[in-house]
C-alpha positions as a Markdown table, in Angstrom:
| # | Residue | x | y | z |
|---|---|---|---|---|
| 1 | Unk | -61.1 | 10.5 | 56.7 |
| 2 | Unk | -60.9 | 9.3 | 53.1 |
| 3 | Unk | -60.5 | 12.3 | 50.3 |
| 4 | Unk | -62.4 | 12.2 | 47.1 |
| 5 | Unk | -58.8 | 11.8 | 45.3 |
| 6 | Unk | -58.1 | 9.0 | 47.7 |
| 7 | Unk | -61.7 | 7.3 | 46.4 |
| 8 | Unk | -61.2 | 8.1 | 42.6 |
| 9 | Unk | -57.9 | 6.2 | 42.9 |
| 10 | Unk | -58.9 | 3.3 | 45.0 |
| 11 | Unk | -61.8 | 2.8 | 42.1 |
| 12 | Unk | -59.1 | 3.3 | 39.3 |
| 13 | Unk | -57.2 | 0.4 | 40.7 |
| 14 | Unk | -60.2 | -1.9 | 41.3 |
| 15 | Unk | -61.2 | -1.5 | 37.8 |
| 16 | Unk | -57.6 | -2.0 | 36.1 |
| 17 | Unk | -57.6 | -5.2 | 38.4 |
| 18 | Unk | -60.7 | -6.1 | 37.1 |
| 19 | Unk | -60.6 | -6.0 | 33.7 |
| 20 | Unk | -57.4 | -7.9 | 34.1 |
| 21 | Unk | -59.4 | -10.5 | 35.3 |
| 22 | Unk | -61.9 | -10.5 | 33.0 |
| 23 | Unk | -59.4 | -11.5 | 30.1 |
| 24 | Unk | -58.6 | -15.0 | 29.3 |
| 25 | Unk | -55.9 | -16.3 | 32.3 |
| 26 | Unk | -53.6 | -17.3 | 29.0 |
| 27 | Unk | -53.7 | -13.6 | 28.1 |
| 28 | Unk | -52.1 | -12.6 | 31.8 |
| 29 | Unk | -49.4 | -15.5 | 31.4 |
| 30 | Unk | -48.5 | -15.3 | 28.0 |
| 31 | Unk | -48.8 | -19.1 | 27.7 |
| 32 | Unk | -50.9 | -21.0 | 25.1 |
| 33 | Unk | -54.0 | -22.3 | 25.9 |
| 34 | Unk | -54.2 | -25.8 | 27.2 |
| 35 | Unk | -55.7 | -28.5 | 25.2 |
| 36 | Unk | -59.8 | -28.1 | 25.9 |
| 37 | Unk | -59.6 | -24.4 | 27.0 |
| 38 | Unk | -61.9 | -23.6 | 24.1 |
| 39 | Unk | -61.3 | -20.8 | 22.2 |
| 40 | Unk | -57.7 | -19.3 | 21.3 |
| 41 | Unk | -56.2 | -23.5 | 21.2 |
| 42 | Unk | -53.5 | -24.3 | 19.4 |
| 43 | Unk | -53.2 | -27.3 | 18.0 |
| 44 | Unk | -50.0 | -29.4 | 17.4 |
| 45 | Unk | -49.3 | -32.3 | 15.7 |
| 46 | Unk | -50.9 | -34.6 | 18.2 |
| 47 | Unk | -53.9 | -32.2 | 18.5 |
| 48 | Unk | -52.6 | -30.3 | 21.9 |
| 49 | Unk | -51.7 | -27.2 | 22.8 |
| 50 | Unk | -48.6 | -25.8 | 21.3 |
| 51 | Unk | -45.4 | -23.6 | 23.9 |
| 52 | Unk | -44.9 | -20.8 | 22.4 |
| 53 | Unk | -41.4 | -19.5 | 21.5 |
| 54 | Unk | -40.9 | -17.4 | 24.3 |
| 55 | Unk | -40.8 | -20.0 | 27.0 |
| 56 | Unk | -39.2 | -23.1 | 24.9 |
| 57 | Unk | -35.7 | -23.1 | 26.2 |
| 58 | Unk | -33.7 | -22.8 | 23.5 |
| 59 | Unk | -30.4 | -21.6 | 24.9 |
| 60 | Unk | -28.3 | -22.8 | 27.7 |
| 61 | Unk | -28.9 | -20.2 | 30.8 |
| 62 | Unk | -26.6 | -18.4 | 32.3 |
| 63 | Unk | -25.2 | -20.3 | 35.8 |
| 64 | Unk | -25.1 | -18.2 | 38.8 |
| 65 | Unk | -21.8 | -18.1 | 40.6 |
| 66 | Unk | -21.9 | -17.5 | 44.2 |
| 67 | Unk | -18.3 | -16.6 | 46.0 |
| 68 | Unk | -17.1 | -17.7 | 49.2 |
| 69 | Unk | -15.8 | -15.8 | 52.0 |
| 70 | Unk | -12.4 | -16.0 | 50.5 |
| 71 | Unk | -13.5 | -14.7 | 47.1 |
| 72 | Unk | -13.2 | -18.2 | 45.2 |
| 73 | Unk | -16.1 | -19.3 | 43.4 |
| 74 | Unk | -18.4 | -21.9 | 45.0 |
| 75 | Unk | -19.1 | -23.1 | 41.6 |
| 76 | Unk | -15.2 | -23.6 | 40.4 |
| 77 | Unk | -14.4 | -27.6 | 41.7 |
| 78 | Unk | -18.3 | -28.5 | 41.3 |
| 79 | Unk | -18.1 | -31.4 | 38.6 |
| 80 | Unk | -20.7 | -31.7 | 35.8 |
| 81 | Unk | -22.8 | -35.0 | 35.4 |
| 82 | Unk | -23.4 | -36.4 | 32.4 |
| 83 | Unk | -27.7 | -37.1 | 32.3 |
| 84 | Unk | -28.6 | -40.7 | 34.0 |
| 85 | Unk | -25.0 | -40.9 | 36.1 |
| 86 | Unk | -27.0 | -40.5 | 39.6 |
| 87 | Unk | -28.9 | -43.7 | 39.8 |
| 88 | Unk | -28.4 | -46.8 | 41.6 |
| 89 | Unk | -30.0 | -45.5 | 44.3 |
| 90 | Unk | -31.1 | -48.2 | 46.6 |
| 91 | Unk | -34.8 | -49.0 | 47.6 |
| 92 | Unk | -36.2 | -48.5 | 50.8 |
| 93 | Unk | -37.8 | -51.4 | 52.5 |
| 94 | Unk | -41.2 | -49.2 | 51.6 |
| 95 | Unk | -41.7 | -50.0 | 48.4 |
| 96 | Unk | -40.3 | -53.7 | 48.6 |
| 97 | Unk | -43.4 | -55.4 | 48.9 |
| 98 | Unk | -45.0 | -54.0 | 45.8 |
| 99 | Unk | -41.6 | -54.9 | 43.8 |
| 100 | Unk | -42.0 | -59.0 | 45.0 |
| 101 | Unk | -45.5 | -58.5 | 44.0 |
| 102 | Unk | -44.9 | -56.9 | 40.2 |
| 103 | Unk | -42.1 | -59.4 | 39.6 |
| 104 | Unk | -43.3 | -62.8 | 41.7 |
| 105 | Unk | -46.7 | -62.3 | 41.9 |
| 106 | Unk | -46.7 | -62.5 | 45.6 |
| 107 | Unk | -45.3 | -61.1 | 48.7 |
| 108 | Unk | -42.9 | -63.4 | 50.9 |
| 109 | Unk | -44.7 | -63.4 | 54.4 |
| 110 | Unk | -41.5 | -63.0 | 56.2 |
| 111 | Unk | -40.9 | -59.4 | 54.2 |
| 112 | Unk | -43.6 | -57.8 | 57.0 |
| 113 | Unk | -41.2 | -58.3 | 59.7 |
| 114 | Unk | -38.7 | -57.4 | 58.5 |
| 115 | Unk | -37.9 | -53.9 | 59.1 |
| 116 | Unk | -35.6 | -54.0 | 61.3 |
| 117 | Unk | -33.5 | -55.6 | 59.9 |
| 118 | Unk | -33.2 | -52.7 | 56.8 |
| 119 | Unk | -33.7 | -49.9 | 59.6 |
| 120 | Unk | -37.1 | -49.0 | 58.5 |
| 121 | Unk | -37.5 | -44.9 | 59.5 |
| 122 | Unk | -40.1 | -44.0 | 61.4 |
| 123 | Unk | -43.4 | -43.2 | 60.6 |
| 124 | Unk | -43.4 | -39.7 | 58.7 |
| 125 | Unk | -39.8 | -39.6 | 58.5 |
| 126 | Unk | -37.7 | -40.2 | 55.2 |
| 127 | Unk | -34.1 | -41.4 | 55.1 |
| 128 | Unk | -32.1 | -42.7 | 52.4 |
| 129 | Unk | -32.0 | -46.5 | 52.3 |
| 130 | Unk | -28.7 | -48.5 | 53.0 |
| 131 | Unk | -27.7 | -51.7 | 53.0 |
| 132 | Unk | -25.7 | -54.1 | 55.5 |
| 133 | Unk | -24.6 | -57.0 | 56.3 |
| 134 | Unk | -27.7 | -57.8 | 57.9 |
| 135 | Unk | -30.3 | -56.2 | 55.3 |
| 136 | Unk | -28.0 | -58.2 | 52.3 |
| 137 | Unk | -28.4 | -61.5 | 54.2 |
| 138 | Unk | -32.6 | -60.6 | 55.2 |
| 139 | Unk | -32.7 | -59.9 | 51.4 |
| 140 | Unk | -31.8 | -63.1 | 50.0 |
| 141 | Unk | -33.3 | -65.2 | 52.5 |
| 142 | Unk | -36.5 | -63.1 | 51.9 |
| 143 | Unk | -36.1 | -63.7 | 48.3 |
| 144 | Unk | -35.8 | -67.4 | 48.5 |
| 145 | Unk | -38.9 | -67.9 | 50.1 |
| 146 | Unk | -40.8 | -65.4 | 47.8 |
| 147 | Unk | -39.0 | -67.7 | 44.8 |
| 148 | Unk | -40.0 | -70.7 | 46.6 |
| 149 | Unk | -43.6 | -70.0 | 46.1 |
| 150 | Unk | -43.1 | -68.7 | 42.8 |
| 151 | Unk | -41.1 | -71.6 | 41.5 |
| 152 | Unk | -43.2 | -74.5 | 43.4 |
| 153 | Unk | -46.0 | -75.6 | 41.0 |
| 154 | Unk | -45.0 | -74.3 | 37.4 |
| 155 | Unk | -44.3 | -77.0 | 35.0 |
| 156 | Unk | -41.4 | -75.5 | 33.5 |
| 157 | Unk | -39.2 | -75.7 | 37.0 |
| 158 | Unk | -40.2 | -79.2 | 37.2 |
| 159 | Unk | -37.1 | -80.4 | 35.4 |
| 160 | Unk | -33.4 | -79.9 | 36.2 |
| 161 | Unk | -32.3 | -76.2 | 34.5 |
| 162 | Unk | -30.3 | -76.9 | 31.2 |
| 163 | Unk | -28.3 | -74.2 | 29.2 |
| 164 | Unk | -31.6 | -73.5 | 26.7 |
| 165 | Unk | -33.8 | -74.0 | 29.4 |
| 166 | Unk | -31.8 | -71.6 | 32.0 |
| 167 | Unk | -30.7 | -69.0 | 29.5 |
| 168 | Unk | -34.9 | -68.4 | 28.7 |
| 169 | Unk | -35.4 | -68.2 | 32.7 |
| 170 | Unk | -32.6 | -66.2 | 33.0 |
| 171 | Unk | -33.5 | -63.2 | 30.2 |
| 172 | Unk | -37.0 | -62.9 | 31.1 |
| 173 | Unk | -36.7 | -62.7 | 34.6 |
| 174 | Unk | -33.8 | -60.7 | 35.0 |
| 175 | Unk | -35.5 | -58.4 | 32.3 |
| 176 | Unk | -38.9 | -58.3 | 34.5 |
| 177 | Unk | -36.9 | -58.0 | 38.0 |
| 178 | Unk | -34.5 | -55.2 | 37.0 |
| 179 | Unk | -36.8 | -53.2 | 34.3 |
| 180 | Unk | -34.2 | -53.8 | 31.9 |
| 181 | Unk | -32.5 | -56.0 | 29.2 |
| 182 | Unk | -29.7 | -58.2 | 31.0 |
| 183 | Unk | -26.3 | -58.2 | 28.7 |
| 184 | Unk | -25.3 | -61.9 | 27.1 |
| 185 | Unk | -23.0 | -61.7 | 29.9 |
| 186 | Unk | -25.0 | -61.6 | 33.0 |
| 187 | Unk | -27.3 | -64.3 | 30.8 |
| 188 | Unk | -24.3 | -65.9 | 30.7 |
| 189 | Unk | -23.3 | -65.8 | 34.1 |
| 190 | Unk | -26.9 | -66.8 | 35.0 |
| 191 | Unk | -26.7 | -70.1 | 33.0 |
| 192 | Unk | -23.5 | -71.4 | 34.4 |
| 193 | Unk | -25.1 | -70.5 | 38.1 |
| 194 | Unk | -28.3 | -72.6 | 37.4 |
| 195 | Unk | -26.0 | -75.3 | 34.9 |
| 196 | Unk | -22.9 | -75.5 | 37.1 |
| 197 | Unk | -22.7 | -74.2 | 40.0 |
| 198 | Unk | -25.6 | -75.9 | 41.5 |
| 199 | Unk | -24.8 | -79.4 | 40.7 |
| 200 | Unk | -25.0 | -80.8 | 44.4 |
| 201 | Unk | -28.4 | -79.5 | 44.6 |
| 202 | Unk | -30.8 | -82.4 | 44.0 |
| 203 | Unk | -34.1 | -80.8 | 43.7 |
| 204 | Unk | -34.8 | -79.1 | 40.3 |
| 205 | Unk | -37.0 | -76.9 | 41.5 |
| 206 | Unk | -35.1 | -75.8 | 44.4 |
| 207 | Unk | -32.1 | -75.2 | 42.0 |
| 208 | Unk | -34.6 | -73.0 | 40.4 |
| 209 | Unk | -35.7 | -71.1 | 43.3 |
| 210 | Unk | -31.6 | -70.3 | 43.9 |
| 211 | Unk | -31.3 | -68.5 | 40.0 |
| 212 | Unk | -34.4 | -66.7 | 41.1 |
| 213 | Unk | -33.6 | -65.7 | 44.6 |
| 214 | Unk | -29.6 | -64.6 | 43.0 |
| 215 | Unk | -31.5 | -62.2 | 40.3 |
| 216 | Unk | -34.2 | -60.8 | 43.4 |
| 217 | Unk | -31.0 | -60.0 | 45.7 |
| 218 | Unk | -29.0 | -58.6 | 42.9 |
| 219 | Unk | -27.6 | -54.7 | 43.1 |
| 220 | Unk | -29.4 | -54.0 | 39.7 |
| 221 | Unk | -33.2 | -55.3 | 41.6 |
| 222 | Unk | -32.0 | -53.3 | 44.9 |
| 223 | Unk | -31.8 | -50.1 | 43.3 |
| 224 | Unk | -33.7 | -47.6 | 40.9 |
């Protein structure tokens, strides 16, 4: 059986939780209020909502150290990365269709059966891509046909590559493949594959398609 000093507290707590309610939901998290929240806004220089000084970190926090059962540190041989040194991850045959497609145009037919050769998890499963023998060599081949469409009718790869001509081909698609300005060094190394190296090839645009189908199986279009 409930008291009447069990009921006046139970009704003292629902009205504490309901006036806490009742305020704005800023007011309970001490945050700002978002851009559009109406009144209480605070604009910034672009017009949103401003962090207050309470949660802008300011000041390197504290690490937590966690010991072993031997008493050492977990923390002590742990080696500090400088920001961006954990890339060059490699891409998992997921997403290689869309990168053919942002960077050709098109999607090589042979890419769709393909999987096994880069070990393609199952469905609902993730696991981190990596490349063989195998997936190197159904890489290039893959990219050669995708380049072979994408070098077939343009009027540019009509004629034989020359070191003007090869050094353009070479800087804007290695800048489109690989999300990134290529150094005059790769350019370089570009030109003298589509100048030199490929002399025995007859065909101009088939030289072409090579240049391409070296930048679409390079490390730096593999990974992130």
């Amino acid at each position: 059986m409930i008291t009447r000093k069990a009921l006046f507290t139970i009704a003292l707590l629902s009205t504490t939780v309901l006036g806490a309610c009742a305020e704005e939901s800023d007011q309970l998290t001490g945050r700002a209020s978002r851009p559009g929240s109406g009144a209480g806004e605070t604009e910034g220089e672009n017009g949103g909502g401003t962090t207050p000084e309470a949660l802008q970190c300011t000041v390197k926090p504290d690490g937590r150290a966690y010991v072993n059962f031997d008493g050492a540190k977990l923390n002590e041989r742990r080696v500090n990365e400088n920001v961006g040194v954990n890339r060059a991850r490699l891409k998992p045959y997921a997403v290689m269709a869309g990168e053919y497609q942002r960077v050709l145009g098109l999607v090589p037919a042979s890419l769709a059966a393909a999987g096994g050769s880069f070990d393609e998890p199952p469905a609902r499963w993730y696991a981190e891509a990596q490349h063989s023998g195998v997936s190197l060599n159904a890489i290039f081949a893959i990219s050669f046909e995708g380049c072979q469409a994408y070098t077939k009718t343009a009027a540019e790869y009509a004629a034989a590559p020359t070191a003007e001509s090869a050094a353009k081909v070479c800087t804007d698609l290695m800048r489109k493949a690989w999300s990134r300005s290529a150094s005059p060094e790769e350019v370089a190394s570009c030109t003298t594959l589509a100048t030199t190296k490929l002399n025995d090839e007859p065909d101009a645009r088939r030289k072409w398609t090579y240049v391409c189908a070296s930048i679409l199986s390079s490390s730096q279009f593999l990974t992130f």
